[in-house]
C-alpha positions in Angstrom: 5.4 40.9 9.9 6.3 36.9 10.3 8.2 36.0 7.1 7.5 32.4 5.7 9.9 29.6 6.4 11.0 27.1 3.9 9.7 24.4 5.9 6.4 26.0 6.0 6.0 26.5 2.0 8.0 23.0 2.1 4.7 21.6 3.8 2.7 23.6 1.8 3.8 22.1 -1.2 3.8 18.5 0.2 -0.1 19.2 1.2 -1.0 20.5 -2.2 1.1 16.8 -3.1 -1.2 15.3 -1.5 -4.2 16.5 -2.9 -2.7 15.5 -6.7 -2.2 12.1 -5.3 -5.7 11.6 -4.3 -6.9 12.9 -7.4 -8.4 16.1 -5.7 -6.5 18.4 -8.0 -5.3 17.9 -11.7 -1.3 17.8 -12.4 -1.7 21.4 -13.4 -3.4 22.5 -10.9 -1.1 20.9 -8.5 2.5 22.5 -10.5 0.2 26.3 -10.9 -0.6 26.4 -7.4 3.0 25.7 -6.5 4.7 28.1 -8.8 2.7 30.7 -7.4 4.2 29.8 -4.1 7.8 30.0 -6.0 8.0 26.5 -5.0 7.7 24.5 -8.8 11.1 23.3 -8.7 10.7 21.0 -5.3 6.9 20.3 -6.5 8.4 18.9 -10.0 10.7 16.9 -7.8 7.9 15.6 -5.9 6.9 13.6 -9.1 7.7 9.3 -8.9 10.7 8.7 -10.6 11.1 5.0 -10.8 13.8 4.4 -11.2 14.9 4.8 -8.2 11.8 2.6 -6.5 14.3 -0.7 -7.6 15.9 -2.0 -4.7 15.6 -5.7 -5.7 16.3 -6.8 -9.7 13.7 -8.4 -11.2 16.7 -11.1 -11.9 18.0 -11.4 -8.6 18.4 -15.1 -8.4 17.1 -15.8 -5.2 13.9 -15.1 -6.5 11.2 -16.4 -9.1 8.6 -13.5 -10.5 6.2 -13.9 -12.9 3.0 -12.6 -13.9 -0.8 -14.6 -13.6 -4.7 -14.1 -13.3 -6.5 -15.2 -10.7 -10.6 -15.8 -11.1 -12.2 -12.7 -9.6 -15.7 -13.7 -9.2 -17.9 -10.4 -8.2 -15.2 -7.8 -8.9 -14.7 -5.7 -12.3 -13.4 -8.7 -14.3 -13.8 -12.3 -14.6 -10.4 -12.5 -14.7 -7.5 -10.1 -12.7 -3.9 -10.1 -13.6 -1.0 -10.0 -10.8 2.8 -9.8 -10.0 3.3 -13.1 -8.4 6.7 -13.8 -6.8 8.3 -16.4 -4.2 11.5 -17.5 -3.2 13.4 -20.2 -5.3 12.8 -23.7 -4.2 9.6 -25.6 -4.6 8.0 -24.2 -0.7 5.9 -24.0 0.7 6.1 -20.5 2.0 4.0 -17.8 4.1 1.7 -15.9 1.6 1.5 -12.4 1.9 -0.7 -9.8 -0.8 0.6 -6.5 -1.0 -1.9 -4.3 -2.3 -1.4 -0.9 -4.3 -1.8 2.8 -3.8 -4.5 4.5 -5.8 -2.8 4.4 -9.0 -2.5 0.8 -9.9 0.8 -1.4 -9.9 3.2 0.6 -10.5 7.2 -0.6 -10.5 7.4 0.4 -6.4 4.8 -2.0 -5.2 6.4 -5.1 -8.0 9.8 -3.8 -6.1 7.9 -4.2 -2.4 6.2 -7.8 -3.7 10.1 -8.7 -4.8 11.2 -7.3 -0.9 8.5 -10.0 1.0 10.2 -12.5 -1.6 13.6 -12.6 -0.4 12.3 -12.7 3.3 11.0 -16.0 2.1 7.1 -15.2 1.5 5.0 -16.1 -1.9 3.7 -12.3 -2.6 1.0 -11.8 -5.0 0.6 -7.7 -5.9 -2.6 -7.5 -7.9 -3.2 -4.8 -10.6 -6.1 -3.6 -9.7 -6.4 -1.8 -13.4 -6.5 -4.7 -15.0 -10.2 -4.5 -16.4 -8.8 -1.5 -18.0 -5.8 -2.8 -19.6 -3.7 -2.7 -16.7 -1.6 0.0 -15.1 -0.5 2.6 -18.3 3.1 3.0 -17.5 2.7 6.4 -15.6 0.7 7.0 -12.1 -1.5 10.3 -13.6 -2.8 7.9 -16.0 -3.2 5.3 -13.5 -5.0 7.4 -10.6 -7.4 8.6 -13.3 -8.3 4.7 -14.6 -8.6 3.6 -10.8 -11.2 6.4 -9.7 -13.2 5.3 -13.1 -13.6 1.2 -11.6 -16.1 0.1 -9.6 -14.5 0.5 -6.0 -16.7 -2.2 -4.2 -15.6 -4.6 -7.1 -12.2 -3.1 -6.9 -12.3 -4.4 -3.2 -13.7 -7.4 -4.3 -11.0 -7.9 -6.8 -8.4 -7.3 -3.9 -9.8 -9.8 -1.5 -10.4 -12.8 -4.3 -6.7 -11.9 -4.7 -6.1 -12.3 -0.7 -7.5 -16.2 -1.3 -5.7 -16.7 -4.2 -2.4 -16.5 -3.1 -3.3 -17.8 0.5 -4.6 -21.0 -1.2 -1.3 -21.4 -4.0 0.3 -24.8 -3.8 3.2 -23.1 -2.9 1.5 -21.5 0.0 1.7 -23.0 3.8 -2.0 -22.0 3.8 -1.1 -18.5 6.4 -1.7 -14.8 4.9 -0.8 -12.0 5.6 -1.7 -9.1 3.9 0.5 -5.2 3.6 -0.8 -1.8 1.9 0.3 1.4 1.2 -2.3 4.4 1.1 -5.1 3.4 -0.9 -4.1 -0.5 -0.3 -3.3 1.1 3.8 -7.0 1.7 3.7 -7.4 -2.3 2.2 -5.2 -4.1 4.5 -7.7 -2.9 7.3 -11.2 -4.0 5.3 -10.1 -7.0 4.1 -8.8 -8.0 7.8 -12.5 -7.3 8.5 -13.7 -9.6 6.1 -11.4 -12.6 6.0 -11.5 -12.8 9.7 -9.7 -15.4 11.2 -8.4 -16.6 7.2 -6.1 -13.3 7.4 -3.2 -14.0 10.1 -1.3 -10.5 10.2 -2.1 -7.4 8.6 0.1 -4.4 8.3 -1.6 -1.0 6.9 0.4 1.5 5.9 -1.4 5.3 6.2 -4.9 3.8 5.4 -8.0 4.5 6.3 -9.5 3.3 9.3 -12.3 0.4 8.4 -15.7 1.0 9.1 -16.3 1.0 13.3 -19.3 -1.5 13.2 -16.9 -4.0 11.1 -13.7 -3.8 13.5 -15.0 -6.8 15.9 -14.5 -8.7 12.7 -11.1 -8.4 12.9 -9.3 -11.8 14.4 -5.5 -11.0 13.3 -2.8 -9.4 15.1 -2.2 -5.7 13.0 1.1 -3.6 12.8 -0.4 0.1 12.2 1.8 2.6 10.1 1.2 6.2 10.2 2.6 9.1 9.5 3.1 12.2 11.2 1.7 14.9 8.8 -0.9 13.3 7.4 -4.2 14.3 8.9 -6.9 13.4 6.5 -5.5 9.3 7.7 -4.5 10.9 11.0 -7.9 11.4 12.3 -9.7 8.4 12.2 -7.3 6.6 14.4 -8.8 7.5 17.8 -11.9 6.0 17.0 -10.3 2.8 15.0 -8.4 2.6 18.3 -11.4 2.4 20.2 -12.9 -0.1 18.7 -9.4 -2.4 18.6 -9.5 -2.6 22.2 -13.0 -3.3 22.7 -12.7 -6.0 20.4 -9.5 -7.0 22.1 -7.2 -7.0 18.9 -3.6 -7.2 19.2 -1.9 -4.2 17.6 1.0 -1.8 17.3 0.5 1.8 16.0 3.4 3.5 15.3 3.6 7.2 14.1 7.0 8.0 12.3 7.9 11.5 13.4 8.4 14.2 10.3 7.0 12.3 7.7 4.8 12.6 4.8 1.7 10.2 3.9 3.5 7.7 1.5 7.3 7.8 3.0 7.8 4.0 2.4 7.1 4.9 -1.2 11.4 5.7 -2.3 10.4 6.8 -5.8 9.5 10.4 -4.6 11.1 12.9 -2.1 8.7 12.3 0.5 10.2 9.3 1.0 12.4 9.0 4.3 14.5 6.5 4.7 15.2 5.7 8.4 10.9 5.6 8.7 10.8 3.1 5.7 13.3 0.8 6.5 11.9 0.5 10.0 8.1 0.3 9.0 9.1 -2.3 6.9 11.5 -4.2 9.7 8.3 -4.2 11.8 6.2 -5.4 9.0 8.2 -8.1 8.4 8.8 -9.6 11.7 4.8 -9.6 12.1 5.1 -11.8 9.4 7.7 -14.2 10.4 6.2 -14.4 13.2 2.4 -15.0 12.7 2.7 -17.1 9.3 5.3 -19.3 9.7 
């Protein structure tokens, strides 16, 4: 008789994670399921705690934040509301959107719009919630409110937020556009639909764009993946495919032992050396392509 490693019910729980996240299972479901594995203690400490998501103050002096709407004509509102930040000094500077996971704008992404800030871009993070009021202050609340929007418009609302921020007058007119999870899954559509507008696009764990739409893509794309994660996992062959037959530069890069959302630091499956080196690589595509 095999007896069960810790890193096996470890991944367990981490899978059964995963489902919560994408709204597959309830909270409860997700902490019942766990206990009966004796493993409630690591899920419970599998749940965002944000304050550790801060890396950069919302103060730090090198940087100016603030909140505005953009017009959002053919998504869920007239109007969408978004964390806008940008270097001090009048510009201009490379734009860059950084789009949310499936739970709205939450205090990581503002923290990851404040990171592209002090590496000199203007970074818009749009709250996708925002025809509802806005991202509620907690990410179970959030998920539910997201699944509830129209998801065409809430693509719509992502890309008139993509032309916003490339088109600011403190913008140098380049984009480039980053995403974690559900805004992974963003960063590749809106590549194929801004075309040769968007000039660098780094998903991270998203889903693969449709294959007919890949051709449209005209901008170099750093591809973040990670290891255990095979619901993402699996369409890469075939975006792959159609990358090189449309002759698209890209990277793909799978960061061994980690979990879907490991860039994300407010939970455990957060790893550090993977995140800081997603994010290295994320940035230099950046510097590079928008300056």
């Amino acid at each position: 008789m095999s007896v069960i490693t810790q890193a096996e019910i470890d991944q367990q729980v981490f899978d059964l994670y995963d489902e919560y996240c994408h709204g597959r299972i309830d909270r409860r479901e997700f902490l019942k399921r766990a206990g009966a594995m004796g493993a409630l203690a690591f899920a419970i400490s599998l749940l965002p705690d944000y304050a550790r998501a801060q890396t950069i103050s919302f103060t730090d002096t090198r940087i100016k934040a603030q909140y505005v709407t953009y017009p959002s004509p053919g998504g869920n509102a007239a109007n969408i509301r978004g964390y806008l930040v940008h270097p001090t000094g009048n510009g201009p500077f490379p734009a860059v959107l950084v789009v949310h996971e499936n739970r709205g704008l939450n205090p990581y992404i503002e923290d990851v719009a404040r990171r592209a800030a002090v590496e000199g871009f203007i970074a818009l993070a749009p709250d996708g919630l925002s025809p509802l009021g806005g991202y509620p202050g907690n990410d179970d609340d959030g998920r539910d409110m997201q699944a509830k929007l129209d998801q065409p418009k809430l693509r719509v609302d992502m890309l008139n937020g993509a032309k916003f921020v490339k088109h600011h007058k403190m913008s140098n007119g380049k984009l480039g556009v980053t995403g974690f999870c559900y805004g992974g899954g963003v960063t590749n559509w809106l590549a194929t639909q801004l075309g040769s507008d968007m000039q660098a696009g780094a998903p991270f764990y998203g889903a693969a764009p449709a294959s007919a739409d890949i051709a449209k893509i005209k901008c170099p794309l750093v591809i973040n993946y990670a290891e255990n994660d095979p619901r993402i996992d699996e369409m890469w062959p075939a975006y792959e495919q159609g990358l090189k037959a449309a002759g698209v530069k890209y990277e793909v890069f799978v960061y061994p032992g980690t979990q879907h959302g490991f860039h994300n630091n407010s939970t455990p499956r957060y790893q550090e050396a993977a995140a800081k080196l997603s994010w290295e690589r994320t940035i230099a595509l950046f510097k590079k392509n928008l300056a």
